[in-house]
N, C-alpha and C positions, 0 to 999 in steps of 0.2 A: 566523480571523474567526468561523467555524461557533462554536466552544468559545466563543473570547468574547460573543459575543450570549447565548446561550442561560446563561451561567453568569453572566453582567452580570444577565439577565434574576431568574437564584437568589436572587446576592447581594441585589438590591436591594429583590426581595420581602420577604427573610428580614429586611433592615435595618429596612422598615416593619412589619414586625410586632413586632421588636426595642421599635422604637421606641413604637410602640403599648403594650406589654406595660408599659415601662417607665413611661410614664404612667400606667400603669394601679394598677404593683405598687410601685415609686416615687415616683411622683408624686402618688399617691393620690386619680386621677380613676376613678371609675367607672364604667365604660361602659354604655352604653345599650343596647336592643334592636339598633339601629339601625347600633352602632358595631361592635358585635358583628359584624356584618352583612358590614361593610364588610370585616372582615378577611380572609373569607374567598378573596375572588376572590386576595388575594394568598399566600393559603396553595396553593391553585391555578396560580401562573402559576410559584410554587415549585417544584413538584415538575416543571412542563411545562417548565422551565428547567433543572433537572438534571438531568430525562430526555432533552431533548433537549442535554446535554452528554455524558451519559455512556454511551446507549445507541447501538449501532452503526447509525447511519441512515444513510443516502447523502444528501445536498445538496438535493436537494429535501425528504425527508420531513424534515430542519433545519428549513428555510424554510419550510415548511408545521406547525409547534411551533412557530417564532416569531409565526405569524403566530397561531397558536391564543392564544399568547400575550396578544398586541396585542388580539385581543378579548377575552379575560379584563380585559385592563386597562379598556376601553372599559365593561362590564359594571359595573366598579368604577366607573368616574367617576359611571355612571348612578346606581349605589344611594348614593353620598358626594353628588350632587346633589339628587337625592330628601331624605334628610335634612338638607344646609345649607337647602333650602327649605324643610322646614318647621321647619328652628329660627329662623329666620329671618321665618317667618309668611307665607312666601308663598304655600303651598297647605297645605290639611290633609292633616295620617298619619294612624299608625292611633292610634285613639282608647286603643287599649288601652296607649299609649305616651306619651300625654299625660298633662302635669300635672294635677291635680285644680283647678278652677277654682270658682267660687262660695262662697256661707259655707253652711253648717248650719242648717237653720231647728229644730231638733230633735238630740237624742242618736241617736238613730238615722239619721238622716241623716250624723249623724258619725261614727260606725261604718261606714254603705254606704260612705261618702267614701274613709274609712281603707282598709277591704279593698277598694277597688277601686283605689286610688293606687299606681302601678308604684314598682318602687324605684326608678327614675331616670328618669326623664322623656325622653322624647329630643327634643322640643321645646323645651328649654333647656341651651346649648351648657354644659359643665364648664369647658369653657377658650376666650380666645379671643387674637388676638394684632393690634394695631389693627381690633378688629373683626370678623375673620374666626377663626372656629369651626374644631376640628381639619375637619370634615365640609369646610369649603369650603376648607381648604389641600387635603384629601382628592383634591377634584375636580378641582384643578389637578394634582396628582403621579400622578394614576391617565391624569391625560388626557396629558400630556405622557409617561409612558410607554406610552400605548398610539401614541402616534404613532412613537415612538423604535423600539419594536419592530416597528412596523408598516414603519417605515424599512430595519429591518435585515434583516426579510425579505423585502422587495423586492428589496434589494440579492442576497438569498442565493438567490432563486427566480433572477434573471438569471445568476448565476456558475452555476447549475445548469444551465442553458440548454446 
């Protein structure tokens, strides 16, 4: 049970970054500041997932890497929430990650415009699938595995007992 949590935990990080990647280098979305971002917690719960498969831990300090886990993933829901809302317009980001808005009253204006316009905006999703934006599928797979794992290491803090 120990191995499988924490190697479930690898797997399935390693998948969403997979997957990510793929989109990215295949599918040919280019990711934002934001999406960027978002990768990271799972390149983190990766390594806290094969560490806690493959290093010699006793049962608690398992259940205590899962549960490291479970907030890594929580972490993640937060920053994939943070950007579905503002792709979504429900609060402002950072500005330096916004589209360029307004017309040019002048050539220079459209020059500042130009050199301040990000390559990709992270306030307008690349992809969406009825609606929801990778960011807000994000925040459901990062939240439902932060409870998953949070699950498992309940389970493994009590058999520790």
């Amino acid at each position: 049970m120990t191995f499988n949590s924490s190697m479930t935990i690898c797997f399935v990080s390693l998948a969403a970054l997979g997957t990510a990647l793929a989109a990215q280098y295949w599918g040919g979305l280019v990711p934002c500041e934001l999406c960027i971002a978002q990768r990271w917690p799972y390149v983190a719960t990766a390594v806290v997932g094969l560490a806690g498969a493959m290093l010699p831990l006793t049962d608690r300090q398992r259940a205590q890497a899962v549960a490291l886990a479970a907030l890594i993933f929580l972490v993640g829901a937060g920053i994939a929430l943070y950007h579905a809302g503002f792709e979504y317009h429900w609060w402002a980001g950072p500005q330096a990650c916004t589209a360029a808005g307004g017309q040019p009253t002048s050539i220079e204006d459209l020059r500042r415009m130009l050199a301040a316009a990000p390559i990709v905006a992270c306030d307008q999703p690349a992809w969406t699938l009825y609606g929801v934006s990778m960011a807000g599928f994000n925040v459901v797979a990062s939240a439902v595995l932060a409870a998953l794992s949070g699950q498992a290491a309940l389970q493994l803090w009590r058999k520790s007992a």
